[in-house]
NUGU-620469 format. One record per residue (C-alpha): residue number from 1; residue in one letter; x negated, y negated, z. Coordinates in Angstrom, 3 decimals, decimal comma. Example, Ala and Ser with C-alpha at 12.3 -4.5 7.8 and 13.67 -1.06 7.14 Angstrom:
resi:1&resn:A&u:-12,300&v:4,500&w:7,800
resi:2&resn:S&u:-13,670&v:1,060&w:7,140
//
This chain:
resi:1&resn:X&u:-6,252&v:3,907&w:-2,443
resi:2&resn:X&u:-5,083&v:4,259&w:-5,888
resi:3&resn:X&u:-2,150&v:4,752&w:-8,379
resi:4&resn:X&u:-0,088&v:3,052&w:-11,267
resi:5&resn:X&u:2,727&v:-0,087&w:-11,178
resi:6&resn:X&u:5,307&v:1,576&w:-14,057
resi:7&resn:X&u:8,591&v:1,229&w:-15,623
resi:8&resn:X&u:11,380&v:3,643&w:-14,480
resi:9&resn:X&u:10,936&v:4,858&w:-17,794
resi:10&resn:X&u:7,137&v:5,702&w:-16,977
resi:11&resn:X&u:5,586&v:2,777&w:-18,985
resi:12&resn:X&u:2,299&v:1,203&w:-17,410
resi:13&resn:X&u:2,757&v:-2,424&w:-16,754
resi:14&resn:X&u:-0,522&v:-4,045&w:-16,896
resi:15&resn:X&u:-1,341&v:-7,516&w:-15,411
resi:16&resn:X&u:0,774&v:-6,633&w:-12,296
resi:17&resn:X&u:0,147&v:-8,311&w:-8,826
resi:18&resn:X&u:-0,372&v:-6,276&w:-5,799
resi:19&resn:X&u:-1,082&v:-8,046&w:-2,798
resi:20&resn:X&u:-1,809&v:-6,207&w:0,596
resi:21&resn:X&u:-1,970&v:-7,020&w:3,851
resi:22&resn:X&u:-3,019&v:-4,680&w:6,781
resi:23&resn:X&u:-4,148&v:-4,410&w:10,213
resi:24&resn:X&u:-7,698&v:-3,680&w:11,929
resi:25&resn:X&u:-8,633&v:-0,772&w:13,898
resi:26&resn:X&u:-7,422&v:-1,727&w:16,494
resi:27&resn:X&u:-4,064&v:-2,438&w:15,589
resi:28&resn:X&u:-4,353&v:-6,651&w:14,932
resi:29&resn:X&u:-4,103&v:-8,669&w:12,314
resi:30&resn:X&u:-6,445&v:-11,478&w:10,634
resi:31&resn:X&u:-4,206&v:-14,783&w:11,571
resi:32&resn:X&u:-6,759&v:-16,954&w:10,894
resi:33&resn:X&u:-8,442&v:-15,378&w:7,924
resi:34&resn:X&u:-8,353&v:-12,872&w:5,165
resi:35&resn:X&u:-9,702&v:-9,910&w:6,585
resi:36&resn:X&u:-7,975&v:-7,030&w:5,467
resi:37&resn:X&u:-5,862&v:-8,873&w:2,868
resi:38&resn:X&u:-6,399&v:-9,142&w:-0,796
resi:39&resn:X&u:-4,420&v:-9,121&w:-4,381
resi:40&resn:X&u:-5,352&v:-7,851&w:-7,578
resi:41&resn:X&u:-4,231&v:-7,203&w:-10,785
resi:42&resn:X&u:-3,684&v:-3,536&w:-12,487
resi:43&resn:X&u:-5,546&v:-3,026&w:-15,542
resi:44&resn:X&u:-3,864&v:-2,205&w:-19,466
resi:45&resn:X&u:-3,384&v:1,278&w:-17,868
resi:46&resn:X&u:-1,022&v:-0,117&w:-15,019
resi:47&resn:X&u:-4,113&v:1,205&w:-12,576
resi:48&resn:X&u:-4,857&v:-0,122&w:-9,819
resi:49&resn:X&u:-7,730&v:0,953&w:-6,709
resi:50&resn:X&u:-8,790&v:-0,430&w:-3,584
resi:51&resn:X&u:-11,058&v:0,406&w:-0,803
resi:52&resn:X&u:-9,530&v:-0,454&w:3,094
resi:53&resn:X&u:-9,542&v:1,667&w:6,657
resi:54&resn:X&u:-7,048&v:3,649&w:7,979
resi:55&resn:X&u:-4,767&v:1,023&w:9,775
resi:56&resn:X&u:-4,743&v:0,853&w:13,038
resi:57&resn:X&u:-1,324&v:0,936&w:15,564
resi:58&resn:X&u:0,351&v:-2,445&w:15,918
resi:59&resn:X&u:2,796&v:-2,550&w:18,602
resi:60&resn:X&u:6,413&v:-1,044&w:17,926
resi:61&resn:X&u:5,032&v:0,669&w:14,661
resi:62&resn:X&u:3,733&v:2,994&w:13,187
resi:63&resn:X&u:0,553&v:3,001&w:10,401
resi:64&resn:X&u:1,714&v:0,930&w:7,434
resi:65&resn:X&u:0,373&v:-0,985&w:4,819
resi:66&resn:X&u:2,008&v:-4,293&w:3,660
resi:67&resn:X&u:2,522&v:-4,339&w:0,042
resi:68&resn:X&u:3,800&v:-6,711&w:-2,268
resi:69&resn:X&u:3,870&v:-5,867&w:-6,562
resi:70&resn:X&u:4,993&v:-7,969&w:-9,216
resi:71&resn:X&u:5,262&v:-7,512&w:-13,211
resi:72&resn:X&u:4,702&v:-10,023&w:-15,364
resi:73&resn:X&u:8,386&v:-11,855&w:-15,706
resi:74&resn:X&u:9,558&v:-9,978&w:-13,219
resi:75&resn:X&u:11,154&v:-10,038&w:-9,734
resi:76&resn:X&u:8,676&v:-9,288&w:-6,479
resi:77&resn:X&u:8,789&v:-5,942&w:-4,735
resi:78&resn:X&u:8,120&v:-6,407&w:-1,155
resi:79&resn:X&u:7,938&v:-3,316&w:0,964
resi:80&resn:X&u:5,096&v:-1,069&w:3,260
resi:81&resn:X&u:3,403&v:1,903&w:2,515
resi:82&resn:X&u:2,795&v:4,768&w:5,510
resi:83&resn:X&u:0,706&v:7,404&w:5,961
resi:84&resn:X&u:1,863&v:11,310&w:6,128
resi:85&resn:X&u:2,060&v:13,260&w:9,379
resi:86&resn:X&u:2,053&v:10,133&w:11,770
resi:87&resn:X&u:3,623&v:10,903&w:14,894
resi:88&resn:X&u:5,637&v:7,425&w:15,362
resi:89&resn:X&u:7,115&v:7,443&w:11,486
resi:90&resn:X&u:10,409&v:8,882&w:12,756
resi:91&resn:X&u:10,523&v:6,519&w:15,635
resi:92&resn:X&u:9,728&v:2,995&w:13,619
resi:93&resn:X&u:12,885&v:1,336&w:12,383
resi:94&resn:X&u:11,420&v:0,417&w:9,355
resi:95&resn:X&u:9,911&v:4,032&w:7,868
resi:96&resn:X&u:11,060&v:5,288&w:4,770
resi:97&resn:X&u:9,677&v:8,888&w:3,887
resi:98&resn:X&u:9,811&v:8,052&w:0,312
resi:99&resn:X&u:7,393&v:5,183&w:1,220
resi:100&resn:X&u:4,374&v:7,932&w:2,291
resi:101&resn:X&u:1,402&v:7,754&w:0,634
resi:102&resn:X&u:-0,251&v:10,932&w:-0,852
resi:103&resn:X&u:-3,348&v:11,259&w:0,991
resi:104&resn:X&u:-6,646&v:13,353&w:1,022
resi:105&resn:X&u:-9,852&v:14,099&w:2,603
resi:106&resn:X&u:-12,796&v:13,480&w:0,279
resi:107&resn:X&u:-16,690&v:13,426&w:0,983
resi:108&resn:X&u:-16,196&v:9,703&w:0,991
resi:109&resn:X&u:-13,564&v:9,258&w:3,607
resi:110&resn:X&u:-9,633&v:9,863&w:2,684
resi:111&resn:X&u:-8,450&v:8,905&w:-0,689
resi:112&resn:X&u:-4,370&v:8,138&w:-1,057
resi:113&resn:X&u:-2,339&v:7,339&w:-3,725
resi:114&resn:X&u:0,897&v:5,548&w:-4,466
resi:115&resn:X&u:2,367&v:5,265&w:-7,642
resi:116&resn:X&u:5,277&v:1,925&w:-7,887
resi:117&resn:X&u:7,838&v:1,933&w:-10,178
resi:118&resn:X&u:9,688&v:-1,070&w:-10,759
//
């Protein structure tokens, strides 16, 4: 997964947070641990890449990714991310189609990308 934390004016903001949080395979999450959750800051480009598996299905939802960005100095975003072409993304009371990540197959597995603008 990869994209860019910008401005609405399309300015990179480097040293931004993102912090995600995700299910396993099999639809669970780490309680008890950190699997499957991480943070990291974007680079002087406002770049940012990680490497995770397709979510699995929690109960009541759909795929989604847990995402949380913050700016320097400024507020948090908290929202989820989902994945195109799922068949329970109209059905979950939480899916937003804006919130769809771009995604593609690759040699390497699929590669998505989400770009935030704050």
């Amino acid at each position: 997964m990869t994209g860019q934390v910008l401005t609405t004016d399309c300015v990179p903001l480097a040293n931004s947070l993102i912090d995600v949080w995700q299910t396993d395979a099999q639809g669970r999450y780490d309680n008890t641990g950190n699997k499957l959750r991480g943070h990291q800051f974007t680079d002087v480009k406002g770049r940012y890449w990680l490497e995770t598996i397709v979510p699995g299905l929690y109960p009541g939802r759909t795929r989604h990714l847990h995402i949380k960005v913050q700016a320097p100095n400024r507020p948090v975003l908290t929202t989820q991310l989902y994945l195109p072409e799922e068949p329970l993304n109209e059905s979950d009371f939480l899916f937003q189609p804006e919130l769809i990540m771009a995604i593609q197959d690759t040699a390497d597995g699929k590669q998505a990308r989400f770009d935030f603008v704050l």
